[in-house]
C-alpha positions as a Markdown table, in Angstrom:
| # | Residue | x | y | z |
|---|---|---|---|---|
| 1 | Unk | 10.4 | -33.8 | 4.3 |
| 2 | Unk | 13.5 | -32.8 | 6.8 |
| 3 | Unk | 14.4 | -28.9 | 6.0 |
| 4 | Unk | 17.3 | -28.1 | 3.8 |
| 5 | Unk | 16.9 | -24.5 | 3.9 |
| 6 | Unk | 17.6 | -22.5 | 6.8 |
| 7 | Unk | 16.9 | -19.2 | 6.6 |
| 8 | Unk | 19.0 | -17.3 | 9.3 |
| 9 | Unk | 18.3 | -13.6 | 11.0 |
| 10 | Unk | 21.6 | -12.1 | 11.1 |
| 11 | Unk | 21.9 | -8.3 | 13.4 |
| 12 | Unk | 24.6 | -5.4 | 13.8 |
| 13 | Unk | 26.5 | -7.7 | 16.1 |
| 14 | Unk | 27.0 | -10.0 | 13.7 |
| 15 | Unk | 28.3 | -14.0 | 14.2 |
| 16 | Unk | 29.0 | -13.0 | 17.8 |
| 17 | Unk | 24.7 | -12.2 | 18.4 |
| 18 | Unk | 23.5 | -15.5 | 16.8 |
| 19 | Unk | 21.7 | -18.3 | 18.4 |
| 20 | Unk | 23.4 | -22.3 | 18.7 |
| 21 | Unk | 21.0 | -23.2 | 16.2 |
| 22 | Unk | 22.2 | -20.5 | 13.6 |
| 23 | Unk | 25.5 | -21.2 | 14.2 |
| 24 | Unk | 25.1 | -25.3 | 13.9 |
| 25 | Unk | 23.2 | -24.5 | 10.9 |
| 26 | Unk | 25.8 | -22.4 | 8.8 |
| 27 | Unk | 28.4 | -24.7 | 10.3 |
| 28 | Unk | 27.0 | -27.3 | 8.0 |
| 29 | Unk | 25.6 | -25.6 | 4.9 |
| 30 | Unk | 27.3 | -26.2 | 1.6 |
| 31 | Unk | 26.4 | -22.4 | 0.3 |
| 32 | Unk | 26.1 | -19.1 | 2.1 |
| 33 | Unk | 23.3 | -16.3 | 0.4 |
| 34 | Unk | 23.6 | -13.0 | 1.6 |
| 35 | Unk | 24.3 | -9.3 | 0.9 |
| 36 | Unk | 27.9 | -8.4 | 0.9 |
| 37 | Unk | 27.5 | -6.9 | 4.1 |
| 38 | Unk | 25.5 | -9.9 | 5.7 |
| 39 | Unk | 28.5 | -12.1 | 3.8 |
| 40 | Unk | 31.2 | -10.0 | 5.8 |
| 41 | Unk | 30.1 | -10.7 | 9.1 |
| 42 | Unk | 30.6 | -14.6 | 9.0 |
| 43 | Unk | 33.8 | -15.3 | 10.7 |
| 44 | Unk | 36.5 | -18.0 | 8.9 |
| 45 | Unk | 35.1 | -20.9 | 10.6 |
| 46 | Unk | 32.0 | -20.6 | 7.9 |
| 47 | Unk | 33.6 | -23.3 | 5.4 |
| 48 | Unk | 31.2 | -23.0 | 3.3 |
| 49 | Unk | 30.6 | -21.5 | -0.2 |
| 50 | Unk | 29.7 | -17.8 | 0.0 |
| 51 | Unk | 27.0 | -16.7 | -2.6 |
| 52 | Unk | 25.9 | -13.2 | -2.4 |
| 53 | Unk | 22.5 | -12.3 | -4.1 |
| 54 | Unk | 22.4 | -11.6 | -8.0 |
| 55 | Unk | 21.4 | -8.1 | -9.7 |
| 56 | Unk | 18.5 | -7.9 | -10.3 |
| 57 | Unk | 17.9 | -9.7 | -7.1 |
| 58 | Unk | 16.5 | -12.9 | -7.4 |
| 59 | Unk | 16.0 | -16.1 | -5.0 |
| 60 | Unk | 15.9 | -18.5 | -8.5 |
| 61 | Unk | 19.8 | -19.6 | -7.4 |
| 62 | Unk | 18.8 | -21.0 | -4.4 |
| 63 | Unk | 16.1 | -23.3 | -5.1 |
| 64 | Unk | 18.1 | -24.7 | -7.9 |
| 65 | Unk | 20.1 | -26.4 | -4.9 |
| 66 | Unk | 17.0 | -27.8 | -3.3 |
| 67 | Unk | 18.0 | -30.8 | -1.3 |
| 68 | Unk | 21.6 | -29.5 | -0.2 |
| 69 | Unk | 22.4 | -27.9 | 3.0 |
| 70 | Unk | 21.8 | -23.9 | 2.5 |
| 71 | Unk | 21.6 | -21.1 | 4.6 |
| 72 | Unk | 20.3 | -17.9 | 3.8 |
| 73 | Unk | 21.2 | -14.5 | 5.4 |
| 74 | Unk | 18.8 | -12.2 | 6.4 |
| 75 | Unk | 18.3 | -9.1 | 8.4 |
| 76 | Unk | 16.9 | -9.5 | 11.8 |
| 77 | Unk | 13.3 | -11.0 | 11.2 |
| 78 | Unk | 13.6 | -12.4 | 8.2 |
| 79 | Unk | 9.7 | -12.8 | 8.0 |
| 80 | Unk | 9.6 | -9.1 | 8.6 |
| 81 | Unk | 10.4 | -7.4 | 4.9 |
| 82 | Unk | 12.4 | -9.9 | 4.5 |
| 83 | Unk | 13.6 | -13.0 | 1.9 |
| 84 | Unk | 12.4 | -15.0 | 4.5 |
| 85 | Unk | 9.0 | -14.4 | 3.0 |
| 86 | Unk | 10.1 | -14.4 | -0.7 |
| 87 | Unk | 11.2 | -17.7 | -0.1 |
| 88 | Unk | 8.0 | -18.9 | 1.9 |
| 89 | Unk | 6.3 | -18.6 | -1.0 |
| 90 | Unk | 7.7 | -20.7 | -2.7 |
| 91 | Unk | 9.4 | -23.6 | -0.8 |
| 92 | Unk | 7.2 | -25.4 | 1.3 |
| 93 | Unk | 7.3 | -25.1 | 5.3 |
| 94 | Unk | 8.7 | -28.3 | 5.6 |
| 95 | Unk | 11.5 | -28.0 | 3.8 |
| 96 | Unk | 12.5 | -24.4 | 5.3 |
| 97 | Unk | 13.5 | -23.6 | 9.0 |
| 98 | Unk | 13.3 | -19.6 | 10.1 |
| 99 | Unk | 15.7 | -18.6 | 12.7 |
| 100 | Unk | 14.6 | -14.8 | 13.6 |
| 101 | Unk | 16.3 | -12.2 | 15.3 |
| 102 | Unk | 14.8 | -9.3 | 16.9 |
| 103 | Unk | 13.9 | -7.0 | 14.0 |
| 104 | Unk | 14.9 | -3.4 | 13.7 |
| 105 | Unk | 11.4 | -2.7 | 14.5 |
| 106 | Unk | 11.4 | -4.2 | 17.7 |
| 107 | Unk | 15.0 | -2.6 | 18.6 |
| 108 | Unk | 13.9 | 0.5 | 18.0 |
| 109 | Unk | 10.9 | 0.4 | 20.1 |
| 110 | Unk | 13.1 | -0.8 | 22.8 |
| 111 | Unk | 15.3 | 2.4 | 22.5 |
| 112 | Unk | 12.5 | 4.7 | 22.0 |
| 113 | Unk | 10.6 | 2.9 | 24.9 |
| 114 | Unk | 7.5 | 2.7 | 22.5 |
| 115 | Unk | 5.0 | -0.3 | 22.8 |
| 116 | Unk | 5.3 | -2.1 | 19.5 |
| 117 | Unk | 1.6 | -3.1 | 19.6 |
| 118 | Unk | 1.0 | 1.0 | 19.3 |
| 119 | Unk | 2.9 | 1.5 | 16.4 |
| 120 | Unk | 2.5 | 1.4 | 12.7 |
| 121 | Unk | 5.2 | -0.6 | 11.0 |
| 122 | Unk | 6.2 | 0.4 | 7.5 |
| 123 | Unk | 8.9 | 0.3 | 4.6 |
| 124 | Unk | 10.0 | 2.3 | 1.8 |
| 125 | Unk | 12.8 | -0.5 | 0.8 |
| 126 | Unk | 12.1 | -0.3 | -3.0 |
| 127 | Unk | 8.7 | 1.3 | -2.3 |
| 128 | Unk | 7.4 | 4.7 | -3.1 |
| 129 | Unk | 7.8 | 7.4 | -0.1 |
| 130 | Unk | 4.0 | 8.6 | -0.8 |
| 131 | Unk | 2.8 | 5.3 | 0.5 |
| 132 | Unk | 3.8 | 6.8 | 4.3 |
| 133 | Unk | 0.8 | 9.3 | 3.8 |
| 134 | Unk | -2.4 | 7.4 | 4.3 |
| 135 | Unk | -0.8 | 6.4 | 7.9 |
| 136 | Unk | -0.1 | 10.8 | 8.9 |
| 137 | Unk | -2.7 | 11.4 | 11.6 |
| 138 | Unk | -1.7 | 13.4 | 14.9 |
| 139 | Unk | -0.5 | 10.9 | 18.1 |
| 140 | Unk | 0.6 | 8.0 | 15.3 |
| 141 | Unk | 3.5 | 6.9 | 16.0 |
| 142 | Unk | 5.2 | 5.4 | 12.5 |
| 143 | Unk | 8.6 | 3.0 | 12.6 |
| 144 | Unk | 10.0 | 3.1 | 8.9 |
| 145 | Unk | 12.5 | 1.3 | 7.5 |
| 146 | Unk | 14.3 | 3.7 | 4.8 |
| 147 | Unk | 16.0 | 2.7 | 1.1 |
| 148 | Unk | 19.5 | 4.1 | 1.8 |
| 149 | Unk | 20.9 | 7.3 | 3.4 |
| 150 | Unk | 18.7 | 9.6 | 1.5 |
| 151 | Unk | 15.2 | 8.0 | 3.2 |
| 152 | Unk | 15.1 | 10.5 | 6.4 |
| 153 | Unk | 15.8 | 13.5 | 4.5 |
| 154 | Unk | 13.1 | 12.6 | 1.8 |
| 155 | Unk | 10.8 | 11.5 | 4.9 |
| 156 | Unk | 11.0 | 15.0 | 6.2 |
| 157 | Unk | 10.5 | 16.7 | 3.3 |
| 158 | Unk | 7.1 | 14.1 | 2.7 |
| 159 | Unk | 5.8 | 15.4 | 6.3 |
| 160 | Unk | 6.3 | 19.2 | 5.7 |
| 161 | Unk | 4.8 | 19.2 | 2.3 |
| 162 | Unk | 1.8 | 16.9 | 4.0 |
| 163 | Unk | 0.9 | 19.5 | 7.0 |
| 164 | Unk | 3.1 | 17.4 | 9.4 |
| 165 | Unk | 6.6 | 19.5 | 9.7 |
| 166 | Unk | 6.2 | 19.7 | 13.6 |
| 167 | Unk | 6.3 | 16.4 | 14.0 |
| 168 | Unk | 9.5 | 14.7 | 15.6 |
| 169 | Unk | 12.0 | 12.1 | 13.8 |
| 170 | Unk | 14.8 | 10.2 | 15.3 |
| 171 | Unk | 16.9 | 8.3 | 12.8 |
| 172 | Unk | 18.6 | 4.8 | 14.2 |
| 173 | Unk | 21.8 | 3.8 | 12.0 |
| 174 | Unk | 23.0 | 0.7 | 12.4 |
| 175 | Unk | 21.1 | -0.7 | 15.5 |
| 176 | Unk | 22.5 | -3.2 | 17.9 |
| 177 | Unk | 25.6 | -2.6 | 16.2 |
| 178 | Unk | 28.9 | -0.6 | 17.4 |
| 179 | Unk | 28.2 | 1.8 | 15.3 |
| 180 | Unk | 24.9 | 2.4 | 17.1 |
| 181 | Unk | 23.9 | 6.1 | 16.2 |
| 182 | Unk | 20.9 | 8.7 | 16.9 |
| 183 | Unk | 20.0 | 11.7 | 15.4 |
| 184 | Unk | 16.7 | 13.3 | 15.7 |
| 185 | Unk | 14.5 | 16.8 | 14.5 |
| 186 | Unk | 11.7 | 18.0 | 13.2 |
| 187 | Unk | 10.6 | 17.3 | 10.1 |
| 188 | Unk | 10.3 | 21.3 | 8.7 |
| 189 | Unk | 13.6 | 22.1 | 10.1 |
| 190 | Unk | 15.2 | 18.7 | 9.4 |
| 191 | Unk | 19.7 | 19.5 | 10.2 |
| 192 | Unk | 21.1 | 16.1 | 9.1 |
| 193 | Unk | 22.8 | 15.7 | 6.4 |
| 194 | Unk | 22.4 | 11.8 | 5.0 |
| 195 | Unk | 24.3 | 9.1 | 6.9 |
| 196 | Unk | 24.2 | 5.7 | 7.1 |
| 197 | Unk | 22.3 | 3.5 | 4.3 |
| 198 | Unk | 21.3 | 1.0 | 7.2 |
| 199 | Unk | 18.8 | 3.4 | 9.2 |
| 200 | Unk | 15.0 | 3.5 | 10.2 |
| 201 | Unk | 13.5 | 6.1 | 10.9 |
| 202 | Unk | 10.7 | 6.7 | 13.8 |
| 203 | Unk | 8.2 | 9.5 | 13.0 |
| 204 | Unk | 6.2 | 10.7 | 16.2 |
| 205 | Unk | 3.1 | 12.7 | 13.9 |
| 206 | Unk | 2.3 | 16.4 | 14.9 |
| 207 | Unk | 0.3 | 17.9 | 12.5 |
| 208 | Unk | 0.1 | 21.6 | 12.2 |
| 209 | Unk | -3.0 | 23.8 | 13.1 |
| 210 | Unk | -3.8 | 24.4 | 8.9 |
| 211 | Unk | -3.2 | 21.0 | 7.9 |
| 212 | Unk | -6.0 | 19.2 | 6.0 |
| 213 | Unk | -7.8 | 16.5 | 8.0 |
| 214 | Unk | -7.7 | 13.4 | 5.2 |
| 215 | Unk | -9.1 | 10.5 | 7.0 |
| 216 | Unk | -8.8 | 6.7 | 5.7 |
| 217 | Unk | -12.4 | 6.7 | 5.7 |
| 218 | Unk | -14.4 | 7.3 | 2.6 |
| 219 | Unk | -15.3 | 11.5 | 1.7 |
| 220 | Unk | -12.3 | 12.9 | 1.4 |
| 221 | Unk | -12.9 | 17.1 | 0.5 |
| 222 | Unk | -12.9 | 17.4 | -3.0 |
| 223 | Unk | -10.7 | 19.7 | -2.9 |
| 224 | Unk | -8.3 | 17.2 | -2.0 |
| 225 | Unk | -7.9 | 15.8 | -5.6 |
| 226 | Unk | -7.2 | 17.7 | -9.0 |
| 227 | Unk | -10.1 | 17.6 | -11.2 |
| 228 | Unk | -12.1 | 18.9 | -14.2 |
| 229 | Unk | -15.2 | 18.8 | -12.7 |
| 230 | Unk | -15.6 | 15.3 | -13.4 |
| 231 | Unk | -15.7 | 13.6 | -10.2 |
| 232 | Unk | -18.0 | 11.8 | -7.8 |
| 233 | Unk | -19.0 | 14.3 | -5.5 |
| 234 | Unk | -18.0 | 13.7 | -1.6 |
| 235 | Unk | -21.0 | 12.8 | -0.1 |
| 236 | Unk | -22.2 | 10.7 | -3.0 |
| 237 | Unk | -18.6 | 9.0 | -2.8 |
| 238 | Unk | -19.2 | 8.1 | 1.1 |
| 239 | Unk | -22.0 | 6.5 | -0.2 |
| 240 | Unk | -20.8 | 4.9 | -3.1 |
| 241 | Unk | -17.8 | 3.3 | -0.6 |
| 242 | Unk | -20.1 | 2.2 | 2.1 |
| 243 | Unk | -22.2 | 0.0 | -0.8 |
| 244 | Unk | -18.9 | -1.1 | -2.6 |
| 245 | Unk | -17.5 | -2.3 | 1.1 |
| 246 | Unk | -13.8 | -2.5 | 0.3 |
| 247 | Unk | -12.2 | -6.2 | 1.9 |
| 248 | Unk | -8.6 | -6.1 | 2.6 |
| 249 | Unk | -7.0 | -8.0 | -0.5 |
| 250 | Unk | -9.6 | -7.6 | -2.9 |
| 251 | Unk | -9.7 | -5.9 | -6.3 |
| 252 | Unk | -11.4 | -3.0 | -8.0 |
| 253 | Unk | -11.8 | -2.1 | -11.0 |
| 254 | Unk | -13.1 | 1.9 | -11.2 |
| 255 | Unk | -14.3 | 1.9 | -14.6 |
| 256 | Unk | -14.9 | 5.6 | -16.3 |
| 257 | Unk | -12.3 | 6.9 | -13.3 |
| 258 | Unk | -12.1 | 10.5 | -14.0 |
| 259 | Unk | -10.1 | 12.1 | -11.4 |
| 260 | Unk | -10.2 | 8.4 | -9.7 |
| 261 | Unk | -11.7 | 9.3 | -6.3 |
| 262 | Unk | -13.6 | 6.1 | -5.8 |
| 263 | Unk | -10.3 | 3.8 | -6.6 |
| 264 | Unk | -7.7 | 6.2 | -4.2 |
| 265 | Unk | -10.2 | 5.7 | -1.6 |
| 266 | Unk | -10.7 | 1.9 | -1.9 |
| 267 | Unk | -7.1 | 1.9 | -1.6 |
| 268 | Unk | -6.8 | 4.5 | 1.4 |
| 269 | Unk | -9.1 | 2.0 | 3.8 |
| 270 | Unk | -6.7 | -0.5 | 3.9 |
| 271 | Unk | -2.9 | -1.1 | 2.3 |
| 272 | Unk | -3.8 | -4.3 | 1.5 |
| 273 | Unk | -6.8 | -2.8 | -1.2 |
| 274 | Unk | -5.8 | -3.0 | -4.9 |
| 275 | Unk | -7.6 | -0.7 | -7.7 |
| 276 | Unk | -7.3 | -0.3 | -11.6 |
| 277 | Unk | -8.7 | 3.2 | -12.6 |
| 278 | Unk | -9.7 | 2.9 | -16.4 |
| 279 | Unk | -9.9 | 6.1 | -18.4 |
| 280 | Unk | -9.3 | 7.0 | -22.2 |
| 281 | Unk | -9.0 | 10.7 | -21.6 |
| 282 | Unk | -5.3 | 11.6 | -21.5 |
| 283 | Unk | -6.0 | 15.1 | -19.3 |
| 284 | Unk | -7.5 | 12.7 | -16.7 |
| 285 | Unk | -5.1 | 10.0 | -16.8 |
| 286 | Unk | -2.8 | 12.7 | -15.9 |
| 287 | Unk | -5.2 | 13.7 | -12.6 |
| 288 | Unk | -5.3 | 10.4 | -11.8 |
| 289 | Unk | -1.5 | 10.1 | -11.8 |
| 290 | Unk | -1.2 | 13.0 | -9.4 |
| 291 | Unk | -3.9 | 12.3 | -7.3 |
| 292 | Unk | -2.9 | 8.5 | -6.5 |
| 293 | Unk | 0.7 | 10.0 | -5.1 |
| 294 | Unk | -1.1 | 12.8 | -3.6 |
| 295 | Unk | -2.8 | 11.1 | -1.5 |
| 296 | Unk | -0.7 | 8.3 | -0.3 |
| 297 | Unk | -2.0 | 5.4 | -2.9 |
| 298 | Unk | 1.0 | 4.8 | -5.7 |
| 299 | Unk | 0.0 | 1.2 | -6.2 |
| 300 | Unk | -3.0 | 2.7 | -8.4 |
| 301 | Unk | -2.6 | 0.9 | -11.5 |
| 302 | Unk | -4.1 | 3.4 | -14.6 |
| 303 | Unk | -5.3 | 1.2 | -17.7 |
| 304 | Unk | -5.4 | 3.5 | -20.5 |
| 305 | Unk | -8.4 | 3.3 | -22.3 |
| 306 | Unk | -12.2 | 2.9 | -22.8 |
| 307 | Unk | -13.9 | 0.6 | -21.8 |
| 308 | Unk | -15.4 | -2.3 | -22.5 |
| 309 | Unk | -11.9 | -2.9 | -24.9 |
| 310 | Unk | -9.6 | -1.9 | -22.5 |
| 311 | Unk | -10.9 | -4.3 | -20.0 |
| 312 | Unk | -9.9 | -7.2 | -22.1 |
| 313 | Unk | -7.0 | -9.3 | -20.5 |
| 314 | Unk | -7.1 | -7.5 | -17.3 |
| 315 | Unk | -7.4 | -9.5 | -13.7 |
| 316 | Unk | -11.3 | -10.2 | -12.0 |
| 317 | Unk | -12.4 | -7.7 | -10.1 |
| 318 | Unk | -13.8 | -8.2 | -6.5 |
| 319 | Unk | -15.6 | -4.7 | -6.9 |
| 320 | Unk | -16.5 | -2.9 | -9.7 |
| 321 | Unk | -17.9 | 1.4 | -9.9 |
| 322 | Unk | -18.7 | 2.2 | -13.2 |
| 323 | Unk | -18.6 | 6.2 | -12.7 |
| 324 | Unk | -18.7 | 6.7 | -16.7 |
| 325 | Unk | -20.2 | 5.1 | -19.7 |
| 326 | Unk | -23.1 | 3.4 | -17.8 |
| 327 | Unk | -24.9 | 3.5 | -21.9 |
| 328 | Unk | -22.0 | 2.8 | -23.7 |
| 329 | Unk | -22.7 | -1.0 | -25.5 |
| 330 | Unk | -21.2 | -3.7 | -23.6 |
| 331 | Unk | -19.5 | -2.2 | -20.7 |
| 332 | Unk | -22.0 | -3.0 | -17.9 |
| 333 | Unk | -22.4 | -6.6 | -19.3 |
| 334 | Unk | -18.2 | -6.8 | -20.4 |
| 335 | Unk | -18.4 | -5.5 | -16.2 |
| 336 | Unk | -21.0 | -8.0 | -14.9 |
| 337 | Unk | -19.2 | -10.7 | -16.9 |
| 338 | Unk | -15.9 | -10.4 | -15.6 |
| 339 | Unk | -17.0 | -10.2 | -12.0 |
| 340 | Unk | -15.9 | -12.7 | -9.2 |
| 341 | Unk | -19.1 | -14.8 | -7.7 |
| 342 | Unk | -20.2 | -12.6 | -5.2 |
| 343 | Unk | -18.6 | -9.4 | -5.7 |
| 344 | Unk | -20.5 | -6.5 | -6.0 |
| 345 | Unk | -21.1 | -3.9 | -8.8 |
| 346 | Unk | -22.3 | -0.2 | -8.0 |
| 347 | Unk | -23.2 | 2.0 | -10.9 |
| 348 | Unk | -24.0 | 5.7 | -10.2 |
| 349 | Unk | -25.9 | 7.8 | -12.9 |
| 350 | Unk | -26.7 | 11.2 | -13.5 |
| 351 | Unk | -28.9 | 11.6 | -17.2 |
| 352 | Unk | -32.1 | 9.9 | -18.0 |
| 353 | Unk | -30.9 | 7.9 | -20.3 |
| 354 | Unk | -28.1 | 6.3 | -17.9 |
| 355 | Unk | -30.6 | 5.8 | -15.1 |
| 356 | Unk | -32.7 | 4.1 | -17.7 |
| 357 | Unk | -30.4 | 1.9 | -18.1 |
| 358 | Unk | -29.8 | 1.0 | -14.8 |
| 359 | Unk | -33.3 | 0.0 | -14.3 |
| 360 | Unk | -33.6 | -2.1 | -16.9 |
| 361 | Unk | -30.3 | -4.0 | -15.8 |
| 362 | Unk | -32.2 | -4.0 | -11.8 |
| 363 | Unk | -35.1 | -5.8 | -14.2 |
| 364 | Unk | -32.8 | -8.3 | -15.3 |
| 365 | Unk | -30.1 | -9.3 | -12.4 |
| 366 | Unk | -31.8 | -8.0 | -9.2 |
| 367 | Unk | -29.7 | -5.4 | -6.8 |
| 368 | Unk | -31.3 | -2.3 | -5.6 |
| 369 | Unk | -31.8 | 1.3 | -6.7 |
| 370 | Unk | -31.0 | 4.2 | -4.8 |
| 371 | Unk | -32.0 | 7.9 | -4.9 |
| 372 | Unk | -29.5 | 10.3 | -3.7 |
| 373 | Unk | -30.4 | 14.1 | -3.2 |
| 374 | Unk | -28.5 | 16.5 | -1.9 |
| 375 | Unk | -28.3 | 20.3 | -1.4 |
| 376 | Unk | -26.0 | 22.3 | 0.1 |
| 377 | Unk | -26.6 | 26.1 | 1.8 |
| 378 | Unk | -25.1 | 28.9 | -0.6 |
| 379 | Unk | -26.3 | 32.8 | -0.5 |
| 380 | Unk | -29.0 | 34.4 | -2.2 |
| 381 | Unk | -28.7 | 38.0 | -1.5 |
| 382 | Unk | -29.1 | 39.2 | 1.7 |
| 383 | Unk | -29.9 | 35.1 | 3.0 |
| 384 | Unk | -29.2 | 31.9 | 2.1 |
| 385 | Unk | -31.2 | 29.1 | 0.6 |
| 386 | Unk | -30.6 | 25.2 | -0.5 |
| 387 | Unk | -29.0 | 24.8 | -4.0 |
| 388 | Unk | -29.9 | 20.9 | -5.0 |
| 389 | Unk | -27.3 | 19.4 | -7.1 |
| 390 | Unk | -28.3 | 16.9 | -9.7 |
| 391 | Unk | -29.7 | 13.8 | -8.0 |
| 392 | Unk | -27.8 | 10.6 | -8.4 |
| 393 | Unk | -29.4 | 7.1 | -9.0 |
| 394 | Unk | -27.3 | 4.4 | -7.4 |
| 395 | Unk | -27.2 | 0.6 | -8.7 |
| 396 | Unk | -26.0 | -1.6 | -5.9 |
| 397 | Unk | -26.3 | -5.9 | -6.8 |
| 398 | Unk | -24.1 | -8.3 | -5.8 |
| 399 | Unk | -23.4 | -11.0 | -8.2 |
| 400 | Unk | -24.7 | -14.5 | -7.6 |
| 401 | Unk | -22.2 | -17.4 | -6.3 |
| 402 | Unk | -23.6 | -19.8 | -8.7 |
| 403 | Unk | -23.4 | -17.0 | -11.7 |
């Protein structure tokens, strides 16, 4: 199969910055795709047809001309949060050829004389600014492509209201471009008004002295989230995580959520993590909302309602924590059921009654069961003694591949 698509990295500079190859290429192509702006740099010679992308945007009118000669314009690395990777998806490597120019990413680097294999690489092109806050640690250095001319003053606002207002931001318009511009502040006393739509931003983290310390590891303080008391303690959470051993990619489903600690953490170890919270109580579906932004994890998805019903229809889980309803009729087995082949299933209970049940389920499919106790030091009077809280039992199996 010879490639009829040619997917071309177009810069700031225009016709003038591109490669033999990309020029050859729209040379001969029958249509041009591209943004207005991308559309605007090609210079007369580009016979042909000029297409630019539909609203809502879609990539549908371009394999309707599969076979012809077609060039696609794209910005810098098209691979890189680009339509390059749209389209990979669904035209075969054969039939596509990439033609990348250096990405914003890698020009800013250059200009900030940071090493690109140091630096975390992210975009809030159509994505929710909260998703920057699992990556705000001290020393990180962040390169962020921004929406439009609105994304640094939104960014700065993000860091002061997350602890980091010291830290420093230089905003890159239109980069390798003439119009080349830098402006740059901290994030609590941010002076620029917006600018240019085309921008990234580079975030060099400083957090202040009284900011909270939120790792990516499990354990967060519970006084990170909002709750009504209903919520997996930290320590037993740390625990529940380490036995649930989230995979980049993989899927689950916290089942009873509550505040939906265990499925915001799944999601904080890696970006990659997916979670459905489920939860019928509208008071908590509201914490869960809050929480999930809060702390840097928008792509929560919350399925209102109870289970075992509201599970119906929804996609296999990888992982499943069932926080709530451990008794309730059918929603360990409507659980255990739905699970992938060797995913795991971690059940926590607190009453007699839901530990029973977990035993009996051990008796049945195997897994073990854990005891966890823990106290904490809190006054009494003059001194200070251990207060136990209520001892969890922990159900840990992993289903069978052949189940």
């Amino acid at each position: 199969m010879s490639p009829w698509l040619t997917v071309v990295g177009i810069g700031e500079d225009g016709y003038a910055g591109l490669g033999k190859n990309a020029r050859r290429a729209l040379l001969g192509a029958h249509r041009v795709f591209g943004s207005p702006r991308q559309l605007a740099l090609l210079p007369p010679c580009i016979s042909a047809e000029q297409q630019p992308w539909p609203s809502p945007f879609s990539v549908e009118p371009v394999l309707a001309l599969q076979g012809d000669p077609v060039c696609v314009l794209a910005s810098g690395d098209p691979m890189l949060y680009g339509v390059g990777a749209s389209l990979a998806r669904q035209v075969d490597s054969n039939a596509m050829t990439v033609l990348p120019s250096p990405s914003s990413f890698s020009l800013a680097a250059a200009r900030l004389g940071w090493p690109l294999q140091e630096v975390t690489t992210l975009s809030v092109v159509a994505r929710p600014l909260a998703a920057v806050i699992p990556h705000l640690a001290s020393g990180v250095r962040l390169l962020v492509l921004s929406n439009d001319a609105h994304s640094p003053g939104a960014l700065a606002s993000q860091l002061t209201r997350q602890g980091f207002g010291p830290s420093r931001l230089t905003v890159l318009e239109h980069l390798g471009g003439s119009t080349e511009r830098r402006l740059e502040g901290r994030a609590e006393a941010w002076p620029h008004p917006p600018g240019a739509d085309l921008n990234l931003v580079a975030i060099d983290c400083l957090a202040s002295p009284d900011a909270p310390r939120l790792s990516r590891l499990a354990g967060l303080p519970d006084h990170a989230y909002r709750h009504d008391g209903q919520i997996t303690k930290r320590d037993v959470r740390a625990v529940t995580l380490a036995r649930l051993a989230p995979q980049p990619g993989e899927l689950l489903w916290d089942v009873g959520a509550g505040s939906g600690s265990i499925g915001i953490e799944w999601m904080r170890t890696h970006p990659a993590c997916r979670a459905l919270a489920i939860e019928a109580d509208d008071g908590r579906q509201a914490l869960i909302e809050h929480n999930r932004d809060a702390l840097g994890v928008p792509g929560l998805q919350l399925v209102r309602g109870r289970a075992p019903q509201a599970l119906e229809g929804l996609e296999a889980p990888d992982a499943v924590f069932i926080g709530g309803g451990v008794t309730r009729e059918g929603v360990l087995e409507a659980c255990w059921q739905r699970l992938k082949p060797g995913g795991r299933l971690v059940a926590n209970a607190v009453t007699l009654q839901s530990e029973l049940t977990l035993a009996h389920w051990r008796e049945r499919h195997g897994g073990e069961l854990t005891r966890i106790h823990i106290a904490q030091a809190q006054p009494l009077g003059e001194f200070d003694t251990w207060r136990q809280a209520l001892p969890i039992t922990l159900l840990d199996l992993v289903k069978p591949v052949d189940a």
